[in-house]
Gaussian input, Z-matrix of N, CA and C with variables (Angstrom, degrees):
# hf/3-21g

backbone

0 1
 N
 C     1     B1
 C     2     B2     1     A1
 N     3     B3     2     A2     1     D1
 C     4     B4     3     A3     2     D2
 C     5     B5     4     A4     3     D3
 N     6     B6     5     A5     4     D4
 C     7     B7     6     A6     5     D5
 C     8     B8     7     A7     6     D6
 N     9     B9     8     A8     7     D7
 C    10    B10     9     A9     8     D8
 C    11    B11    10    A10     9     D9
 N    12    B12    11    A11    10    D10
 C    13    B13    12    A12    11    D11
 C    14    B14    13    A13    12    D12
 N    15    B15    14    A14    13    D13
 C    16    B16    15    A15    14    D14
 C    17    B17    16    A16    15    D15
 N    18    B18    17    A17    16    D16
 C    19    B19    18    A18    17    D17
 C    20    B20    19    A19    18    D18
 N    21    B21    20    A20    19    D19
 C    22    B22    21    A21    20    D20
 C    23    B23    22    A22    21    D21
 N    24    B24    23    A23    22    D22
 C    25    B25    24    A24    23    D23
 C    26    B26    25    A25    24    D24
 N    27    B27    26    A26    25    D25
 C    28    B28    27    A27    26    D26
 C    29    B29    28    A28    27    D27
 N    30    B30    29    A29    28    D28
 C    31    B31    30    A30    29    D29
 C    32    B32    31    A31    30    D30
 N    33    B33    32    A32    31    D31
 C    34    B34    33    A33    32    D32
 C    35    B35    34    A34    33    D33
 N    36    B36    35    A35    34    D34
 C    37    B37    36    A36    35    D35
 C    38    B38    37    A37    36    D36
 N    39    B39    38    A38    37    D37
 C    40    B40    39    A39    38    D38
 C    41    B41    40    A40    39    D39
 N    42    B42    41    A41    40    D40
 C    43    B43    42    A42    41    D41
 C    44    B44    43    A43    42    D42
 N    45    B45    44    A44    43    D43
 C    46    B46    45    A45    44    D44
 C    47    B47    46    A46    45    D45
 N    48    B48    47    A47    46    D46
 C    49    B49    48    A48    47    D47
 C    50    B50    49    A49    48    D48
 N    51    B51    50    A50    49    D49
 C    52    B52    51    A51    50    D50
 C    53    B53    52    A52    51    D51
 N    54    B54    53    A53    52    D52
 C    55    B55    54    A54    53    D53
 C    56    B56    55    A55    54    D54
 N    57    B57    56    A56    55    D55
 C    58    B58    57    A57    56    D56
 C    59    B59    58    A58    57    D57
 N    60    B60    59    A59    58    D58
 C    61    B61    60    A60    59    D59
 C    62    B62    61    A61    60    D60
 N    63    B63    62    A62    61    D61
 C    64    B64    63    A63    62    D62
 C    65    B65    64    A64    63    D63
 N    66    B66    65    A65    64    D64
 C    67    B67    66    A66    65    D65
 C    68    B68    67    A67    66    D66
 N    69    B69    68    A68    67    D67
 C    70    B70    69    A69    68    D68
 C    71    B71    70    A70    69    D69
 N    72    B72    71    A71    70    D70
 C    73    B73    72    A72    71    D71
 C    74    B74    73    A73    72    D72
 N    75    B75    74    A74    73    D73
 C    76    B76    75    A75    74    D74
 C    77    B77    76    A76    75    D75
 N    78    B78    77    A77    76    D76
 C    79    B79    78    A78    77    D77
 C    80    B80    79    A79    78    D78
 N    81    B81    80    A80    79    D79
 C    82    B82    81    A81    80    D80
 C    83    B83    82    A82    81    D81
 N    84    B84    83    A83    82    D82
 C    85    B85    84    A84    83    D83
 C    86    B86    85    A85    84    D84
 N    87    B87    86    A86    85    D85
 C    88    B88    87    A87    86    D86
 C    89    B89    88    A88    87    D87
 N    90    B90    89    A89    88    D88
 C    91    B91    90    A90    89    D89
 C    92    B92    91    A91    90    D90
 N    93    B93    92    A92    91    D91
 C    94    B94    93    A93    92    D92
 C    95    B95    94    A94    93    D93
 N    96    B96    95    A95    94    D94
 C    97    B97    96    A96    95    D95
 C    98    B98    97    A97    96    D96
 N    99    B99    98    A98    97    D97
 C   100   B100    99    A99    98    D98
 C   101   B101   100   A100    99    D99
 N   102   B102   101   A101   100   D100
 C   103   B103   102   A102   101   D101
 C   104   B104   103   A103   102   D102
 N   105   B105   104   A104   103   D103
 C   106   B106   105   A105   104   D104
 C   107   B107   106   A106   105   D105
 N   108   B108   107   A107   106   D106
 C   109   B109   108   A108   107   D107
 C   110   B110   109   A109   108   D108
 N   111   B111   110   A110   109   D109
 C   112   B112   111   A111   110   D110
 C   113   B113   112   A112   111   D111
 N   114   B114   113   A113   112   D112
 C   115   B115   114   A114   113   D113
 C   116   B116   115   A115   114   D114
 N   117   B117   116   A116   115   D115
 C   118   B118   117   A117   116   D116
 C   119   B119   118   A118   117   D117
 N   120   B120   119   A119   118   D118
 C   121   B121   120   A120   119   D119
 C   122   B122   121   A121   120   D120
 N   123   B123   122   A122   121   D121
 C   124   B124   123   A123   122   D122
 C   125   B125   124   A124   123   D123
 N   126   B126   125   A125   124   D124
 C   127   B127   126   A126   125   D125
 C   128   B128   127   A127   126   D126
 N   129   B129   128   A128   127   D127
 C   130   B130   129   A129   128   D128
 C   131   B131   130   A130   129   D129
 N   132   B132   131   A131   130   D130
 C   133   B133   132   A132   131   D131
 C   134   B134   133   A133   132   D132
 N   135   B135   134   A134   133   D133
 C   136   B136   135   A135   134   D134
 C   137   B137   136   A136   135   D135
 N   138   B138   137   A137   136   D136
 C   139   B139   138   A138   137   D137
 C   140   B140   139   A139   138   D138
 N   141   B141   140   A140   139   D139
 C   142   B142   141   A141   140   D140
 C   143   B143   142   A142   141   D141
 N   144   B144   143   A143   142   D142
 C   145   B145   144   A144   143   D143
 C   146   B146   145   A145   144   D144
 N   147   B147   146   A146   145   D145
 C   148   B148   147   A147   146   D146
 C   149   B149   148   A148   147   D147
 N   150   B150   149   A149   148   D148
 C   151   B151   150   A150   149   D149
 C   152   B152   151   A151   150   D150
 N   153   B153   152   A152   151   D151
 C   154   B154   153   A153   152   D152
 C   155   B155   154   A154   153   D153
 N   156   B156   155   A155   154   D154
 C   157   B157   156   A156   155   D155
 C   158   B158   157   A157   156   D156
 N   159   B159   158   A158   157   D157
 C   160   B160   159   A159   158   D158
 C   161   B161   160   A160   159   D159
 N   162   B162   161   A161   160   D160
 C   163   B163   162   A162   161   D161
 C   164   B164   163   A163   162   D162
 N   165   B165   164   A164   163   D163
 C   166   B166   165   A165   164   D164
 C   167   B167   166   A166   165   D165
 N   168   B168   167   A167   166   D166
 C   169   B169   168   A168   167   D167
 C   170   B170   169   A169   168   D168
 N   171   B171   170   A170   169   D169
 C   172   B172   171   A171   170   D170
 C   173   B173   172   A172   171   D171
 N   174   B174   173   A173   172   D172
 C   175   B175   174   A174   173   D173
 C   176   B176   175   A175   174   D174
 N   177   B177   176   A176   175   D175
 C   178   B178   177   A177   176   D176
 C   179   B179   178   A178   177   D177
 N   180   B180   179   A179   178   D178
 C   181   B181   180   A180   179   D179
 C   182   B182   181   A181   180   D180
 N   183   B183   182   A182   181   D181
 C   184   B184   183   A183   182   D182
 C   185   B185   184   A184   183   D183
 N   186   B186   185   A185   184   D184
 C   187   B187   186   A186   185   D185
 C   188   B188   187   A187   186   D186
 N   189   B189   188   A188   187   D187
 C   190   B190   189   A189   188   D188
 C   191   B191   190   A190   189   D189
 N   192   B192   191   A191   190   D190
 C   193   B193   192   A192   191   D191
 C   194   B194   193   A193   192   D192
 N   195   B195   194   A194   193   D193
 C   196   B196   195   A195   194   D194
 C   197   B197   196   A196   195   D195
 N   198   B198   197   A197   196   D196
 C   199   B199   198   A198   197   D197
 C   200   B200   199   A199   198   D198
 N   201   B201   200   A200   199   D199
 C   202   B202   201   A201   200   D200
 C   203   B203   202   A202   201   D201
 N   204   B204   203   A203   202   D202
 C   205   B205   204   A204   203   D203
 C   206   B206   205   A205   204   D204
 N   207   B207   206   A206   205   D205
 C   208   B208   207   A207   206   D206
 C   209   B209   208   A208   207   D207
 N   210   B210   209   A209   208   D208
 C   211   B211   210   A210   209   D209
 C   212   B212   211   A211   210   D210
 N   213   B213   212   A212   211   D211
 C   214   B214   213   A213   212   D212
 C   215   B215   214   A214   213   D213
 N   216   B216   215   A215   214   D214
 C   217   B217   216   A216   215   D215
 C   218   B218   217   A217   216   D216
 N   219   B219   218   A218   217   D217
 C   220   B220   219   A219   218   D218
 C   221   B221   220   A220   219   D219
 N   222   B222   221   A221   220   D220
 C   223   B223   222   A222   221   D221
 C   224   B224   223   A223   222   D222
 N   225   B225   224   A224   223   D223
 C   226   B226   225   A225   224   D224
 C   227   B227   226   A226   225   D225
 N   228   B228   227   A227   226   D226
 C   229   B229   228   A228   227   D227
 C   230   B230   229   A229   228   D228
 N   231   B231   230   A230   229   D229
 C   232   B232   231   A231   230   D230
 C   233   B233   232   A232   231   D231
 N   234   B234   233   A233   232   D232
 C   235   B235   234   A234   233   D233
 C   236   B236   235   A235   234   D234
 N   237   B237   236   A236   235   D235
 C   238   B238   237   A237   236   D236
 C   239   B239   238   A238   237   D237
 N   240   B240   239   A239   238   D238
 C   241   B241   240   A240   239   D239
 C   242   B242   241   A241   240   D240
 N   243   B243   242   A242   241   D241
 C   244   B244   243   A243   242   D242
 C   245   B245   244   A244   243   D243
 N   246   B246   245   A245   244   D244
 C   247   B247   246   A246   245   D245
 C   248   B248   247   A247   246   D246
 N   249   B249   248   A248   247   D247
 C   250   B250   249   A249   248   D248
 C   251   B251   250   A250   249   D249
 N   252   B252   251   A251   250   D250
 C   253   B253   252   A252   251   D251
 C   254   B254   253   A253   252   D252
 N   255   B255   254   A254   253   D253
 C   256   B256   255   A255   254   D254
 C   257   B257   256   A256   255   D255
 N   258   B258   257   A257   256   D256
 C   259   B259   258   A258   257   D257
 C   260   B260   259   A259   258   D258
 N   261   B261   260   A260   259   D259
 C   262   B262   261   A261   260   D260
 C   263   B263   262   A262   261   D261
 N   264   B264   263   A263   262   D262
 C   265   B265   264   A264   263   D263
 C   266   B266   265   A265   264   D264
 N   267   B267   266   A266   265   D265
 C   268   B268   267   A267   266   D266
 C   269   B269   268   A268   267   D267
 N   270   B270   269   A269   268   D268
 C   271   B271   270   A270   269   D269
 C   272   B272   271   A271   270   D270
 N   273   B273   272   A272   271   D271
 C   274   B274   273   A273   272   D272
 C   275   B275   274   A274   273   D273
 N   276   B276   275   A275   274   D274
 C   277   B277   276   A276   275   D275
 C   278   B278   277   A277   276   D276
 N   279   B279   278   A278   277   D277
 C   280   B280   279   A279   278   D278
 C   281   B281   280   A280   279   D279
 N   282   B282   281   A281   280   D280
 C   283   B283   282   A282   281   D281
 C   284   B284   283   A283   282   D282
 N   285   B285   284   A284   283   D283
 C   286   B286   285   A285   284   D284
 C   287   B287   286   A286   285   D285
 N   288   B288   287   A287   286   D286
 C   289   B289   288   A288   287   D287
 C   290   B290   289   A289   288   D288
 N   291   B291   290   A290   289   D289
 C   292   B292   291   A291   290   D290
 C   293   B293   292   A292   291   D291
 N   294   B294   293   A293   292   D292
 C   295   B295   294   A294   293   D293
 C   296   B296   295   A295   294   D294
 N   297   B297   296   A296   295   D295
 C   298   B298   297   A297   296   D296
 C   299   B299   298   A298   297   D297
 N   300   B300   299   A299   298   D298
 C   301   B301   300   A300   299   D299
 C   302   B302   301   A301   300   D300

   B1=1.4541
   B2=1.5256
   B3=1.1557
   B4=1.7645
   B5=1.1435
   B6=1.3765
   B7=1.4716
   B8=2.0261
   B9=1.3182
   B10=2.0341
   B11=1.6639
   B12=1.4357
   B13=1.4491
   B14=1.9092
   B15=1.1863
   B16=1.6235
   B17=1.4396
   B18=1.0383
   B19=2.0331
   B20=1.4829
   B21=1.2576
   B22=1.0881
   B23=1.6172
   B24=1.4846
   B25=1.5799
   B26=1.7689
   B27=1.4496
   B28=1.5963
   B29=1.4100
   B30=0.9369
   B31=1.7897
   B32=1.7712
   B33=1.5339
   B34=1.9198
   B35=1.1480
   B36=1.4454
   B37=1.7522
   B38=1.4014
   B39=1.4953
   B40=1.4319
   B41=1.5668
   B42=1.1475
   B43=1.4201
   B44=1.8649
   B45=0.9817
   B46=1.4967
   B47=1.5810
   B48=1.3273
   B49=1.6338
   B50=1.2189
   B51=1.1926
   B52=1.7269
   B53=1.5566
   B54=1.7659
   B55=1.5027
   B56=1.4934
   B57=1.1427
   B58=1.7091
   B59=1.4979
   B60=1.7572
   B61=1.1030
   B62=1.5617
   B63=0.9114
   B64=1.3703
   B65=0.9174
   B66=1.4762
   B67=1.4898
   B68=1.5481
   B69=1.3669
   B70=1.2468
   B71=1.7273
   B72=1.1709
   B73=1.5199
   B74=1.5754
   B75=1.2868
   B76=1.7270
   B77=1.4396
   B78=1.4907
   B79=1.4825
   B80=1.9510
   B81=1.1003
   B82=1.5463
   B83=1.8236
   B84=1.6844
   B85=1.2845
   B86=2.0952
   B87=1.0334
   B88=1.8014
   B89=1.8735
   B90=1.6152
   B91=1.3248
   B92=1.5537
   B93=1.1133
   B94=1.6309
   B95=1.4405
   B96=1.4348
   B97=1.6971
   B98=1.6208
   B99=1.2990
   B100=1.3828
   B101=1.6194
   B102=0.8967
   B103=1.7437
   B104=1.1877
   B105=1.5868
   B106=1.7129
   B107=1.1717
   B108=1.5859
   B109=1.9781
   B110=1.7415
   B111=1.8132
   B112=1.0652
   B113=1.5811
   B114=1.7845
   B115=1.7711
   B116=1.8340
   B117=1.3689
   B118=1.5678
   B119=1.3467
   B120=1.6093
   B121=1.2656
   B122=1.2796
   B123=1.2367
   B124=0.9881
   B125=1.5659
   B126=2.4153
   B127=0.9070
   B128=1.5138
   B129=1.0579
   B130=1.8886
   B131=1.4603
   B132=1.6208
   B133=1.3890
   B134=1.5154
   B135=1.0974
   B136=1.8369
   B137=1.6936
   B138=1.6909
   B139=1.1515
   B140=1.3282
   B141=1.3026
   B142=1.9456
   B143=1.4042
   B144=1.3247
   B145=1.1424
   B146=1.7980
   B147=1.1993
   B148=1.5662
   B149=1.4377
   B150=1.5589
   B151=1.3783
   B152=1.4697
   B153=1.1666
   B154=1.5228
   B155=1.8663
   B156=1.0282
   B157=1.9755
   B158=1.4500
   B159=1.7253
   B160=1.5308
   B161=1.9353
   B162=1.7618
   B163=1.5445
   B164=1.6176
   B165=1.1657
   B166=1.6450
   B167=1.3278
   B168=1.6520
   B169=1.5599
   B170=1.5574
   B171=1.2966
   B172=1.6389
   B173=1.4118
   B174=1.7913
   B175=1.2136
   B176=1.5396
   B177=1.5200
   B178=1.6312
   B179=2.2365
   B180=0.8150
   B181=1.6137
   B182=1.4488
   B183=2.0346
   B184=1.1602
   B185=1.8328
   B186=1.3876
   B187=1.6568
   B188=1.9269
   B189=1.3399
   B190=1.8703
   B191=1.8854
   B192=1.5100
   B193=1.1701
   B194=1.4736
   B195=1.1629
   B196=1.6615
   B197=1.2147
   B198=1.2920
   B199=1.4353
   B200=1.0120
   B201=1.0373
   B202=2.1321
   B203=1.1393
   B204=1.2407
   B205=1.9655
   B206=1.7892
   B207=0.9065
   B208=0.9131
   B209=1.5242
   B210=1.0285
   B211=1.6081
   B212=1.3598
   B213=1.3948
   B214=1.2452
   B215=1.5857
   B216=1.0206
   B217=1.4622
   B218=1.7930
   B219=1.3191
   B220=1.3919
   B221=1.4119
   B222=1.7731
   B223=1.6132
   B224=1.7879
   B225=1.3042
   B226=1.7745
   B227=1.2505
   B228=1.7257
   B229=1.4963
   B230=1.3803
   B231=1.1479
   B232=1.4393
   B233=1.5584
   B234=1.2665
   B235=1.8906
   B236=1.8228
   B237=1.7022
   B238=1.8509
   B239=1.8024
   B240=1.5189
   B241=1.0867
   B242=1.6662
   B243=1.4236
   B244=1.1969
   B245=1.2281
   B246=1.5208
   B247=1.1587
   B248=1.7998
   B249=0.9813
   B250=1.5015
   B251=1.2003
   B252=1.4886
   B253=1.1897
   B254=1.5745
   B255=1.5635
   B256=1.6101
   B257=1.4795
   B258=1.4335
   B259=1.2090
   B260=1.6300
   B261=1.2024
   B262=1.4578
   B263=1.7881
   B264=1.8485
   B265=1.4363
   B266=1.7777
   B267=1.3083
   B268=1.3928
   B269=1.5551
   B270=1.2800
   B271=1.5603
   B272=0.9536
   B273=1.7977
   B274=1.9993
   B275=1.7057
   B276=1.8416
   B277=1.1733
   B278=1.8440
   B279=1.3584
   B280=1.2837
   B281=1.8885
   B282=1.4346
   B283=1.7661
   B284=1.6775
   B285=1.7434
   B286=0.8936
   B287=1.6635
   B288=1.9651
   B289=0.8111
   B290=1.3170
   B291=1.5264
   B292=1.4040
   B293=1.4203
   B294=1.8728
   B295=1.4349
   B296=1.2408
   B297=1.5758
   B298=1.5582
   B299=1.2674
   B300=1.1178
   B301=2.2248
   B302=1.7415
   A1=112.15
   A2=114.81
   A3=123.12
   A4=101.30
   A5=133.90
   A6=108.73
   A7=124.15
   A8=80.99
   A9=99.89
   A10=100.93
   A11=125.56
   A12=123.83
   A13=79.36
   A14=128.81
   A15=114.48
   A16=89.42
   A17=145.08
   A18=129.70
   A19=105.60
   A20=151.68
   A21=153.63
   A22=97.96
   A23=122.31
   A24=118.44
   A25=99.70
   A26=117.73
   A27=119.82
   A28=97.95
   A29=113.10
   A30=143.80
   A31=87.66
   A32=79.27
   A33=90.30
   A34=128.66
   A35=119.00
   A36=154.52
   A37=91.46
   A38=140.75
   A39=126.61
   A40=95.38
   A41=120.16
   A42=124.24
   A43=93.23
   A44=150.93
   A45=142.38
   A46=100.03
   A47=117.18
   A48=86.41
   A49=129.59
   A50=128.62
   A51=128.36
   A52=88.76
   A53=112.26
   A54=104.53
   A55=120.45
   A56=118.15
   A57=124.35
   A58=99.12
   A59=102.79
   A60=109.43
   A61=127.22
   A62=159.64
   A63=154.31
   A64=113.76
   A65=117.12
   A66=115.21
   A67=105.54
   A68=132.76
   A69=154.08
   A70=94.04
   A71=116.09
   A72=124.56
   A73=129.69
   A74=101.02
   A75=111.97
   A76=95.30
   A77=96.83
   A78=141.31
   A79=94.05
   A80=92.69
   A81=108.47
   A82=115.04
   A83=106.70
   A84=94.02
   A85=89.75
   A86=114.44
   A87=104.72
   A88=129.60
   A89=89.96
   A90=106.54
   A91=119.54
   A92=121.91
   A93=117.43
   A94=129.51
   A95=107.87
   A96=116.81
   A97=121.02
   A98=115.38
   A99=117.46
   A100=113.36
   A101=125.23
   A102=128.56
   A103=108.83
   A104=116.88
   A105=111.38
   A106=124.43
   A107=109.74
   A108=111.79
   A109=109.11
   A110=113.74
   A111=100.93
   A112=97.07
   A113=109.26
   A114=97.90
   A115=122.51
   A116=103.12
   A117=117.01
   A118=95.11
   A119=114.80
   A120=114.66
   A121=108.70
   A122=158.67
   A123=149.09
   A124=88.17
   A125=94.64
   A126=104.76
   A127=104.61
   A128=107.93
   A129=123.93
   A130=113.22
   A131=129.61
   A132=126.58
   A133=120.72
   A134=149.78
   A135=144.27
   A136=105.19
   A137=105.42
   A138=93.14
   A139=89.98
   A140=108.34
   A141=129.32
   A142=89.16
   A143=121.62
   A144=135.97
   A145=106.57
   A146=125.83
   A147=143.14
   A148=100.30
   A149=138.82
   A150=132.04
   A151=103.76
   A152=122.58
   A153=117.55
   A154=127.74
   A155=83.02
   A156=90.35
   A157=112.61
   A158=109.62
   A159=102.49
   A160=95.94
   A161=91.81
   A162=108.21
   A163=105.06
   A164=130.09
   A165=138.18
   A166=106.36
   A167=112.98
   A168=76.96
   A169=143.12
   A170=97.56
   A171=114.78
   A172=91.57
   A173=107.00
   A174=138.88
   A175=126.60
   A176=106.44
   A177=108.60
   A178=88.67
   A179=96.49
   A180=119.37
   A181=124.81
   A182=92.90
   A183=109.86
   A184=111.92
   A185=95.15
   A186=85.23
   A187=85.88
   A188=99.90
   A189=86.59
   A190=75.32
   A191=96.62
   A192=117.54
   A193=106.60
   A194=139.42
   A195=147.00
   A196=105.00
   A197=136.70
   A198=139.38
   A199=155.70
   A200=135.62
   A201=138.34
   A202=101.70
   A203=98.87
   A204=119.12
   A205=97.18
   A206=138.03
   A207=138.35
   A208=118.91
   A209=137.91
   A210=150.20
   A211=104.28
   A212=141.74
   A213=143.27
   A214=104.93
   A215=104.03
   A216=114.18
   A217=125.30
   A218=115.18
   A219=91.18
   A220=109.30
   A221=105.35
   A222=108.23
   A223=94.09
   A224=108.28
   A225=128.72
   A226=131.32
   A227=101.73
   A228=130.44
   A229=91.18
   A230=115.78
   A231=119.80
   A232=115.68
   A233=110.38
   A234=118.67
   A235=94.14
   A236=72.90
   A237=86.26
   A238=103.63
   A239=91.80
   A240=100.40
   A241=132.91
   A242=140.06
   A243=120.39
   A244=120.55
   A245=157.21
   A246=133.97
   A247=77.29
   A248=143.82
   A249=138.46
   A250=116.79
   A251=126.40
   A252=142.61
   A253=103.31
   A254=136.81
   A255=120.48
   A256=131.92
   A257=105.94
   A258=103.52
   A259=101.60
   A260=101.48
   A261=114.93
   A262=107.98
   A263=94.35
   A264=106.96
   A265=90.84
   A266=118.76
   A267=117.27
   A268=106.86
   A269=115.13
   A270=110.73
   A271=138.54
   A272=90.23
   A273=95.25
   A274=112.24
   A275=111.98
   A276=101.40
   A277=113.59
   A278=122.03
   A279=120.29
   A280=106.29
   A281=113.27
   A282=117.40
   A283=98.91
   A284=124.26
   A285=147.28
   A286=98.66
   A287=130.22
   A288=116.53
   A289=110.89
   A290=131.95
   A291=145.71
   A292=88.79
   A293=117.17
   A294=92.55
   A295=127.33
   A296=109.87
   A297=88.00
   A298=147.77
   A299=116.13
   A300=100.30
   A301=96.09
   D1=-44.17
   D2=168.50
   D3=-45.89
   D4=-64.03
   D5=-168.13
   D6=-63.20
   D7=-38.28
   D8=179.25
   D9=-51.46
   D10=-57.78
   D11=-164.76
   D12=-70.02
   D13=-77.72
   D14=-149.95
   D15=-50.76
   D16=-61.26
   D17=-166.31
   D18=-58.60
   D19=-4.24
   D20=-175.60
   D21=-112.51
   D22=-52.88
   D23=172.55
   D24=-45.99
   D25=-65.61
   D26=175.84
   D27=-29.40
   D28=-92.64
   D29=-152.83
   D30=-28.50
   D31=-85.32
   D32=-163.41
   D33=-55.06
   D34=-42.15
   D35=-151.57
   D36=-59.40
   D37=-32.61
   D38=-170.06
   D39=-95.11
   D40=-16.97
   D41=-171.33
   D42=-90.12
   D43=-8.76
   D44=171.20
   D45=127.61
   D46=-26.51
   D47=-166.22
   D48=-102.23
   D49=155.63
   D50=-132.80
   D51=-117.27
   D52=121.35
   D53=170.15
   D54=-127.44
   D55=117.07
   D56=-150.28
   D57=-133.65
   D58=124.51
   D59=-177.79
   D60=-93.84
   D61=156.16
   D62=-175.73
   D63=-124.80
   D64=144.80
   D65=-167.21
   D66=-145.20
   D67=97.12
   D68=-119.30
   D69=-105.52
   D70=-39.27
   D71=-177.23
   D72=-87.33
   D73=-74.23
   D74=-177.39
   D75=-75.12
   D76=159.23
   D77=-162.03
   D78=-86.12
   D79=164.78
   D80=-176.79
   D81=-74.04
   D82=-9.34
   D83=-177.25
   D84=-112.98
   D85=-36.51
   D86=151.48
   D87=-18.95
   D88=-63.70
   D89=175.45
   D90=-79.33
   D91=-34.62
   D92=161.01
   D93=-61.73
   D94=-34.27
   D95=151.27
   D96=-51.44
   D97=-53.66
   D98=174.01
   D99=-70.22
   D100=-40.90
   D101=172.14
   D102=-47.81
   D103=-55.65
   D104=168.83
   D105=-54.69
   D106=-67.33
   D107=175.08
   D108=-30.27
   D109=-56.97
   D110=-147.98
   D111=-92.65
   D112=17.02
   D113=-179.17
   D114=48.30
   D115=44.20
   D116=172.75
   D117=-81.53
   D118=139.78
   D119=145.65
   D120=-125.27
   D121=22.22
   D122=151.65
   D123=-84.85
   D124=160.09
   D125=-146.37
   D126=-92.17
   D127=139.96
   D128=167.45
   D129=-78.02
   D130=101.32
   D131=160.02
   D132=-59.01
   D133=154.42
   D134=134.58
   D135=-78.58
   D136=137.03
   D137=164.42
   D138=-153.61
   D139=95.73
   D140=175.73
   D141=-65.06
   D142=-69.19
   D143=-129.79
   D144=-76.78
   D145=-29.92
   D146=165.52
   D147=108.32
   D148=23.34
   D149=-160.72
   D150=-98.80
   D151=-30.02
   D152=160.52
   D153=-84.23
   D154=-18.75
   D155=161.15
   D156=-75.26
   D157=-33.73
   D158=-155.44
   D159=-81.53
   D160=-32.37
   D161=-177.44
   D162=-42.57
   D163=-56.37
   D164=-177.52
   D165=-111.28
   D166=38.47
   D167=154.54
   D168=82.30
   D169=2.21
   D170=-165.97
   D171=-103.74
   D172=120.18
   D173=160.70
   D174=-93.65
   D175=-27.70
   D176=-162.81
   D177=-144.63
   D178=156.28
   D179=154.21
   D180=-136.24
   D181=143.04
   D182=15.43
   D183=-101.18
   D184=-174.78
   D185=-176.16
   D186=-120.19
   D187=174.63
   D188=156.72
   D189=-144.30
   D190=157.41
   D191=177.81
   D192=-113.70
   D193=163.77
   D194=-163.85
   D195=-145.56
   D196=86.78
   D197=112.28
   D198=15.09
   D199=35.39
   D200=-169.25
   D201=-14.08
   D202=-172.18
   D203=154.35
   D204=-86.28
   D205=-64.01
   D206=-171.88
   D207=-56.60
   D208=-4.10
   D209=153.55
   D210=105.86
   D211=18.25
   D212=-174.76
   D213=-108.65
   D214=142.67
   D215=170.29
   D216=-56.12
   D217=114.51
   D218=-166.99
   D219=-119.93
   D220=11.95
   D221=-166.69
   D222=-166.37
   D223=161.57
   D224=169.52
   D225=173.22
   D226=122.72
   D227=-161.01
   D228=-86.51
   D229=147.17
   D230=144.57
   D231=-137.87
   D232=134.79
   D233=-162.29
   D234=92.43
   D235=167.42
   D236=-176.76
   D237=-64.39
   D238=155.31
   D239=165.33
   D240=-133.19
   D241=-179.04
   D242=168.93
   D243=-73.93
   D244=43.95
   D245=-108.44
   D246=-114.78
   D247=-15.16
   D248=167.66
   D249=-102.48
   D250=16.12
   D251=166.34
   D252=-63.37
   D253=150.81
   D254=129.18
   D255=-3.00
   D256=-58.02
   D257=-167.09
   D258=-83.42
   D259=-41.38
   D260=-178.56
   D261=-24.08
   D262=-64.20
   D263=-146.34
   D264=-83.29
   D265=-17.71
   D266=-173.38
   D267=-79.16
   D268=-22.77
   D269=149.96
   D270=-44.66
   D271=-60.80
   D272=-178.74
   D273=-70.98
   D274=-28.99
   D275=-178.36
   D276=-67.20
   D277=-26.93
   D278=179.10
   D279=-57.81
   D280=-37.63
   D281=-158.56
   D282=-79.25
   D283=-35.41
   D284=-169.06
   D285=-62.43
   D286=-42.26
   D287=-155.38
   D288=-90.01
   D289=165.79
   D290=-132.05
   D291=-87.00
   D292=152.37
   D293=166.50
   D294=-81.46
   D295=-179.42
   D296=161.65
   D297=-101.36
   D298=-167.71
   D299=-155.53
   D300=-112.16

C-alpha cells in the first residue's frame, strides 16, 4: 500500500488530490523512521487516539476514504484496491475533474 498511496500522491497530487496516510499504531518516532527508509513524501497522519478512524468510519485496514471538492466524503474502499489500475486512475481522473458551471 506504501508504494500505491506515494505513486498516486506523485500522479495526482499536482492535479488537486490530497493523499494522506494514517497510521493507527506506531508512535511518532516509529513512523518518522519508516518515512525516511521508505522516502515517503506524502503526508503521514498519527492517530493513537482512534478520532480519525472513528471520524470515517474505519473498521478494517487498509481503508481509503474519498474526498469531494467540497470536503465531504463521497466514497470508501476497504481492502486493497486497484487505485493505479485503468480503472483505478479513471476514477480518480473523473472525481479530480472541475465541476460543472
Amino acid at each position: 500500500m506504501p508504494s500505491t498511496i506515494e505513486q498516486m500522491h506523485k500522479e495526482f497530487g499536482p492535479r488537486g488530490l490530497a493523499v494522506l496516510a494514517v497510521n493507527i499504531q506506531e508512535g511518532r518516532g516509529v513512523v518518522a523512521a519508516w518515512v525516511k527508509e521508505k522516502k515517503v513524501t506524502s503526508p503521514v497522519l498519527l492517530d493513537r487516539d482512534g478520532s480519525v478512524t472513528a471520524a470515517y468510519r474505519v473498521t478494517a485496514t487498509p481503508t481509503v476514504v474519498l474526498i469531494g471538492r467540497d470536503g465531504k466524503m463521497v466514497g470508501r474502499a476497504i481492502g486493497t484496491r486497484g487505485w493505479t489500475s485503468p480503472a483505478g486512475r479513471a476514477l480518480l481522473d473523473a472525481l479530480l475533474q472541475p465541476p460543472p458551471r
